[in-house]
Each structure stands twice: as structure tokens, then as C-alpha cells.
N, C-alpha and C positions, 0 to 999 in steps of 0.2 A: 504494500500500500504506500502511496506517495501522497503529501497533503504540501501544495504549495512547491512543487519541487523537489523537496526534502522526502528522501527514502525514510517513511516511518517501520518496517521490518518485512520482511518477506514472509507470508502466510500473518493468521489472525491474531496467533499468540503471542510473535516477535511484536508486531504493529501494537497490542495491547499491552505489551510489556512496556514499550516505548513509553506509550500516553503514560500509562503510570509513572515513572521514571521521570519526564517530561512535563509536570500538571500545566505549565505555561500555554503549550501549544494543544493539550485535551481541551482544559478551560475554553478558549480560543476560537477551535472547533464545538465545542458546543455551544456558543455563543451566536458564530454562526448558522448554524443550523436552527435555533431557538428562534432568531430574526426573519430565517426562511420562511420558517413555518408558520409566525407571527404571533410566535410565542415570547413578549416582550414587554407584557405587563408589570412585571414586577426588576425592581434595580438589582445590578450586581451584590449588595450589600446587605440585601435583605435575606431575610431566612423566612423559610414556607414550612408548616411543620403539617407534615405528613401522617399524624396518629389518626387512628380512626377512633371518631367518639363512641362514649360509652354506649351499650345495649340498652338501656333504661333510659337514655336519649330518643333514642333511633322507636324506642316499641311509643305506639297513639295509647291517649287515657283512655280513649274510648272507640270504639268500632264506628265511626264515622265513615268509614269508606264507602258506606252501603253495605254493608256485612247484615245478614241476619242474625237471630239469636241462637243458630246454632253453623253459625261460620262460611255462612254458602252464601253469594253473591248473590244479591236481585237484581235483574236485567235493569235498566234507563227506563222510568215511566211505572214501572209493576209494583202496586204496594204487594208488603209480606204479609202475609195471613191471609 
């Protein structure tokens, strides 16, 4: 793999060794690539924190979905019972 010129290794494990080895020009490449794709909301400086919230977040107080009282969806329009 070549980035700009520059032989980053031949096959994916030398090129990968490299990046590592290298953070300058990883960083760099992945910058570009972020820009490509227009993924460029957030600045070099900032930190994005990737946990996923807790399960007692994520579950409803209440079966608003349209769930009935015994967990089976009603169609758009159909009352239950």
C-alpha cells in the first residue's frame, strides 16, 4: 500500500504495522477520509464517548407503542378488545 507516495508496507499487516508505528500519517488518513465522507462535525480535540446507555434507559415506563395487554401489536386504526 502506498499513501501519498510513500510505501506504507507491502501486504495489510506490514501497511498496518506502519500506521501504528507512524500515528502522524494514520491520524492524517483518517482525517481524510472523515472529510470525504462528511464526517466532520465534531473538532480534532474533542472526545465522542462511545458507551452504550444503561438498559433501564433504553426499556418505555409504559407500553405506548400500541402494544396490547398481552404484548401483540394492534394494527393502525383497530381498537383492542
Amino acid at each position: 500500500y502506498t499513501y501519498e507516495g510513500d510505501q506504507l508496507g507491502q501486504g495489510k499487516e506490514n501497511a498496518r504495522t506502519f500506521l501504528m508505528e507512524h500515528q502522524d500519517i494514520a491520524e492524517e488518513i483518517d482525517r481524510r477520509i472523515r472529510e470525504a465522507v462528511g464526517m466532520t462535525a465534531f473538532g480534532p480535540d474533542e472526545v465522542i464517548s462511545l458507551e452504550a446507555p444503561e438498559a433501564e434507559a433504553l426499556a418505555p415506563a409504559s407500553p405506548s407503542n400500541g402494544a396490547s395487554k398481552n404484548g401483540a401489536k394492534q394494527p393502525a386504526g383497530v381498537s383492542a378488545g
